[in-house]
C-alpha positions, -999 to +999 in steps of 0.1 A: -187+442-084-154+462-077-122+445-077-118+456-038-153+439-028-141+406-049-108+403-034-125+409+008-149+379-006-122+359-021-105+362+016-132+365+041-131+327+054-095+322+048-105+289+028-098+285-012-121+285-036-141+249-046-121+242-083-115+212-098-087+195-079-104+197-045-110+165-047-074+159-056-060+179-027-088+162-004-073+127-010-029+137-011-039+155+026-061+119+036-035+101+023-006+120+046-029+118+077-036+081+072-004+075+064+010+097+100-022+088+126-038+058+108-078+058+108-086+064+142-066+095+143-076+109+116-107+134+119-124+148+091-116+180+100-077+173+102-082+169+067-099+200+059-073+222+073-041+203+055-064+204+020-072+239+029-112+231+023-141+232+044-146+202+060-186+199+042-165+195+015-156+166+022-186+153+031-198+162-002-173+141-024-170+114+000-197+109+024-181+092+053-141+091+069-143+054+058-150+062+026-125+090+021-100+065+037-112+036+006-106+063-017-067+075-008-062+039-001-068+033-038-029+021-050-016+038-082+002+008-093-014-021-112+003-049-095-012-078-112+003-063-146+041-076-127+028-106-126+038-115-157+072-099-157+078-120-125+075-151-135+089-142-172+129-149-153+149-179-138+123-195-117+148-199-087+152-156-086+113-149-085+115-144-046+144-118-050+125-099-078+094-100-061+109-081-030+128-057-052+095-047-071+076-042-038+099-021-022+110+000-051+070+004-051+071+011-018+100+036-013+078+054-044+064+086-023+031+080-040+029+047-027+047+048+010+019+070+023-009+042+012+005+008+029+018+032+059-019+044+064-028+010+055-005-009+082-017+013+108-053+013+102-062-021+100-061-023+138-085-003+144-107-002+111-122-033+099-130-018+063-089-014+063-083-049+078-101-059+052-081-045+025-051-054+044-064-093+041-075-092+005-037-079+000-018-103+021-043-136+006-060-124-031-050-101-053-018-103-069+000-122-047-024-152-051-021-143-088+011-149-086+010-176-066-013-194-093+012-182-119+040-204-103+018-233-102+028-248-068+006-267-045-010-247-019-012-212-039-038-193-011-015-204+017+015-191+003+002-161-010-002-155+026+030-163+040+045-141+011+019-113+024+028-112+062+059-114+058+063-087+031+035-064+058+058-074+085+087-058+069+065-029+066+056-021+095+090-028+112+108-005+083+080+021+075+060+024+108+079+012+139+110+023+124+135-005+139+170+004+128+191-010+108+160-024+089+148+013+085+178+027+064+191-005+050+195-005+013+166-021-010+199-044-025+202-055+014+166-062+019+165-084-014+194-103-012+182-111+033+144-114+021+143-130-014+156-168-002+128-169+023+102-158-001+113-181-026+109-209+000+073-198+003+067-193-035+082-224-046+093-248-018+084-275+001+063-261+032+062-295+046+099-299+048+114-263+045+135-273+011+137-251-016+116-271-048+136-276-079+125-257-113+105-283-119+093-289-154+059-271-166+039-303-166+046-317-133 
Protein backbone atom coordinates (compact mmCIF):
# COMPACT_ATOMS: atom_id res chain seq x y z
CA UNK A 1 0.00 0.00 0.00
CA UNK A 2 1.54 3.43 -0.90
CA UNK A 3 2.14 5.89 1.73
CA UNK A 4 -0.47 8.37 -0.17
CA UNK A 5 -3.43 5.65 -0.13
CA UNK A 6 -2.57 5.06 3.87
CA UNK A 7 -2.58 8.50 4.83
CA UNK A 8 -6.47 9.23 2.57
CA UNK A 9 -7.53 6.07 4.82
CA UNK A 10 -5.98 7.24 7.95
CA UNK A 11 -8.25 10.61 7.20
CA UNK A 12 -11.27 9.61 5.32
CA UNK A 13 -13.79 9.66 8.47
CA UNK A 14 -12.05 12.30 10.26
CA UNK A 15 -12.21 9.92 13.44
CA UNK A 16 -8.73 8.50 15.10
CA UNK A 17 -7.71 5.37 15.01
CA UNK A 18 -9.10 2.56 17.89
CA UNK A 19 -5.56 2.24 20.17
CA UNK A 20 -5.28 1.50 23.52
CA UNK A 21 -6.47 4.60 25.44
CA UNK A 22 -9.82 4.87 23.78
CA UNK A 23 -11.20 3.72 26.47
CA UNK A 24 -9.28 6.22 28.49
CA UNK A 25 -10.31 9.17 26.37
CA UNK A 26 -13.96 7.66 26.34
CA UNK A 27 -14.31 8.12 30.14
CA UNK A 28 -12.04 11.90 30.74
CA UNK A 29 -14.75 13.25 27.82
CA UNK A 30 -17.89 11.26 30.03
CA UNK A 31 -16.60 12.50 32.87
CA UNK A 32 -16.51 16.41 31.44
CA UNK A 33 -20.11 15.96 30.01
CA UNK A 34 -21.42 14.51 33.25
CA UNK A 35 -19.74 16.75 35.08
CA UNK A 36 -21.28 20.08 32.63
CA UNK A 37 -24.98 18.51 31.62
CA UNK A 38 -25.42 15.77 34.28
CA UNK A 39 -26.96 12.38 32.92
CA UNK A 40 -29.83 13.41 31.15
CA UNK A 41 -27.90 15.76 29.09
CA UNK A 42 -25.50 13.77 28.21
CA UNK A 43 -25.96 11.68 24.83
CA UNK A 44 -23.82 9.09 23.70
CA UNK A 45 -22.89 10.77 20.87
CA UNK A 46 -21.83 14.08 22.82
CA UNK A 47 -19.28 11.86 23.98
CA UNK A 48 -18.06 10.49 20.78
CA UNK A 49 -17.24 13.78 19.34
CA UNK A 50 -15.27 15.26 22.66
CA UNK A 51 -13.31 11.63 22.71
CA UNK A 52 -12.89 11.94 19.00
CA UNK A 53 -14.35 8.14 18.58
CA UNK A 54 -17.22 6.70 16.91
CA UNK A 55 -19.99 6.60 18.97
CA UNK A 56 -20.22 2.28 18.41
CA UNK A 57 -17.23 2.62 20.20
CA UNK A 58 -18.63 3.26 22.97
CA UNK A 59 -21.17 0.94 22.83
CA UNK A 60 -18.53 -1.59 22.50
CA UNK A 61 -16.55 -0.91 25.88
CA UNK A 62 -19.53 0.13 27.77
CA UNK A 63 -22.73 -1.11 26.62
CA UNK A 64 -25.20 1.43 27.92
CA UNK A 65 -24.94 5.61 28.93
CA UNK A 66 -25.58 4.27 32.43
CA UNK A 67 -23.01 2.22 32.39
CA UNK A 68 -20.40 4.57 30.90
CA UNK A 69 -21.75 6.99 33.53
CA UNK A 70 -20.82 4.04 36.55
CA UNK A 71 -17.60 3.84 34.95
CA UNK A 72 -16.37 7.78 34.95
CA UNK A 73 -18.16 7.97 38.21
CA UNK A 74 -15.62 5.49 39.55
CA UNK A 75 -13.53 8.05 42.27
CA UNK A 76 -9.66 7.84 42.03
CA UNK A 77 -9.27 8.32 45.70
CA UNK A 78 -9.55 5.52 48.27
CA UNK A 79 -11.41 7.39 50.94
CA UNK A 80 -11.72 4.74 53.45
CA UNK A 81 -7.74 4.56 53.58
CA UNK A 82 -8.31 8.52 55.48
CA UNK A 83 -10.15 6.98 57.69
CA UNK A 84 -7.55 6.15 59.68
CA UNK A 85 -5.49 9.33 59.44
CA UNK A 86 -8.79 11.09 60.64
CA UNK A 87 -9.31 9.82 63.58
CA UNK A 88 -5.38 9.26 64.26
CA UNK A 89 -5.63 13.48 65.78
CA UNK A 90 -7.22 15.41 68.73
CA UNK A 91 -10.67 14.00 68.71
CA UNK A 92 -12.26 17.52 69.14
CA UNK A 93 -10.49 18.68 65.37
CA UNK A 94 -11.89 15.49 63.36
CA UNK A 95 -14.77 17.77 61.90
CA UNK A 96 -12.21 20.41 60.68
CA UNK A 97 -9.91 17.76 59.12
CA UNK A 98 -12.59 15.94 57.63
CA UNK A 99 -13.80 19.10 55.60
CA UNK A 100 -10.23 19.97 54.65
CA UNK A 101 -9.56 16.40 53.19
CA UNK A 102 -12.85 16.45 51.21
CA UNK A 103 -12.43 19.61 49.59
CA UNK A 104 -8.72 19.45 48.86
CA UNK A 105 -10.17 16.09 47.17
CA UNK A 106 -12.58 18.00 45.68
CA UNK A 107 -10.80 21.14 44.29
CA UNK A 108 -8.41 17.99 42.73
CA UNK A 109 -9.36 18.42 38.81
CA UNK A 110 -9.55 14.62 38.78
CA UNK A 111 -12.00 14.51 41.23
CA UNK A 112 -14.36 17.97 40.74
CA UNK A 113 -15.61 16.59 37.54
CA UNK A 114 -17.02 13.19 39.38
CA UNK A 115 -19.18 14.65 42.44
CA UNK A 116 -20.19 17.67 39.82
CA UNK A 117 -21.59 14.90 37.43
CA UNK A 118 -22.60 13.18 40.44
CA UNK A 119 -24.67 16.16 42.14
CA UNK A 120 -26.35 16.75 38.98
CA UNK A 121 -27.32 13.42 37.94
CA UNK A 122 -28.86 11.98 40.83
CA UNK A 123 -32.07 13.89 39.94
CA UNK A 124 -32.68 12.44 37.19
CA UNK A 125 -30.85 9.05 37.23
CA UNK A 126 -31.70 6.59 39.86
CA UNK A 127 -28.44 4.41 39.26
CA UNK A 128 -26.61 7.94 40.22
CA UNK A 129 -29.00 8.62 43.17
CA UNK A 130 -28.00 5.66 44.20
CA UNK A 131 -24.43 6.22 44.35
CA UNK A 132 -25.18 9.54 45.66
CA UNK A 133 -26.99 7.69 48.86
CA UNK A 134 -24.49 4.97 49.32
CA UNK A 135 -21.97 8.11 49.58
CA UNK A 136 -23.93 10.44 51.83
CA UNK A 137 -25.08 6.97 54.35
CA UNK A 138 -22.22 3.90 53.71
CA UNK A 139 -19.03 3.99 52.61
CA UNK A 140 -16.51 5.96 54.33
CA UNK A 141 -18.43 8.25 56.06
CA UNK A 142 -20.23 5.46 58.00
CA UNK A 143 -16.71 4.13 58.31
CA UNK A 144 -15.84 6.77 59.92
CA UNK A 145 -18.63 7.24 61.79
CA UNK A 146 -17.98 3.64 63.35
CA UNK A 147 -14.41 4.67 63.77
CA UNK A 148 -15.49 7.45 66.32
CA UNK A 149 -17.66 5.21 68.15
CA UNK A 150 -20.62 7.49 68.94
CA UNK A 151 -24.20 6.39 69.19
CA UNK A 152 -26.16 6.71 66.14
CA UNK A 153 -23.18 6.09 63.46
CA UNK A 154 -25.79 5.64 60.17
CA UNK A 155 -27.55 8.82 61.10
CA UNK A 156 -24.72 10.86 61.37
CA UNK A 157 -22.96 9.60 58.53
CA UNK A 158 -25.79 11.17 56.96
CA UNK A 159 -25.98 14.42 58.33
CA UNK A 160 -22.13 14.65 57.65
CA UNK A 161 -23.06 13.55 53.91
CA UNK A 162 -25.89 16.20 53.08
CA UNK A 163 -24.31 18.60 54.40
CA UNK A 164 -20.89 18.07 52.87
CA UNK A 165 -23.31 17.46 49.13
CA UNK A 166 -25.04 20.53 50.05
CA UNK A 167 -21.83 22.49 50.07
CA UNK A 168 -21.35 20.95 46.74
CA UNK A 169 -23.73 21.79 44.97
CA UNK A 170 -24.02 25.39 46.29
CA UNK A 171 -20.02 25.89 45.58
CA UNK A 172 -19.46 23.55 42.47
CA UNK A 173 -22.88 23.51 40.66
CA UNK A 174 -25.06 26.47 41.49
CA UNK A 175 -22.20 28.61 41.97
CA UNK A 176 -23.58 30.93 44.93
CA UNK A 177 -20.90 33.50 45.61
CA UNK A 178 -18.95 34.10 48.18
CA UNK A 179 -19.22 30.29 48.93
CA UNK A 180 -17.90 29.70 45.28
CA UNK A 181 -14.38 31.42 45.60
CA UNK A 182 -14.05 31.27 49.29
CA UNK A 183 -10.80 29.82 50.45
CA UNK A 184 -10.73 25.95 51.54
CA UNK A 185 -9.10 27.57 55.10
CA UNK A 186 -12.63 29.58 55.13
CA UNK A 187 -14.76 26.66 54.42
CA UNK A 188 -12.97 24.53 57.29
CA UNK A 189 -12.71 26.84 59.99
CA UNK A 190 -17.21 27.89 59.00
CA UNK A 191 -17.90 23.99 58.33
CA UNK A 192 -15.67 21.94 60.71
CA UNK A 193 -17.71 22.94 64.22
CA UNK A 194 -20.97 21.79 62.69
CA UNK A 195 -19.58 18.60 61.41
CA UNK A 196 -17.91 17.95 64.57
CA UNK A 197 -21.39 18.41 66.26
CA UNK A 198 -22.66 15.63 63.99
CA UNK A 199 -19.50 13.36 64.38
CA UNK A 200 -19.28 13.53 67.99
CA UNK A 201 -22.19 15.47 69.73
CA UNK A 202 -25.08 15.22 71.31
CA UNK A 203 -28.01 15.20 68.42
CA UNK A 204 -30.52 15.20 71.07
CA UNK A 205 -29.35 18.38 72.64
CA UNK A 206 -27.02 20.16 70.03
CA UNK A 207 -23.88 20.02 72.61
CA UNK A 208 -20.61 19.26 71.39
CA UNK A 209 -19.72 15.55 73.42
CA UNK A 210 -16.49 15.67 75.37
CA UNK A 211 -13.40 13.36 74.26
CA UNK A 212 -14.77 10.88 76.01
CA UNK A 213 -12.60 8.02 77.21
CA UNK A 214 -12.25 4.78 74.74
CA UNK A 215 -14.38 2.61 76.94
CA UNK A 216 -17.34 4.58 77.50
Amino acid sequence: MSHDVAARRATRTGRRPGSVDTRGRILDAARSSFGERGFEGTTIRGVAARAGVDPALIHHYFGSKQRLFVAAMEFPVDFAAMVPRLVAGPREGIGERLVRFVFETWETPTVRPLIVGLVRSATTDPVAATMLRELLAAGPLLALTHAIDRPDARLRASLVGTQLIGLALARYVVAVEPLASAPIDDLVRAVGPTIQRYLTGDLARGEAAPAADPED
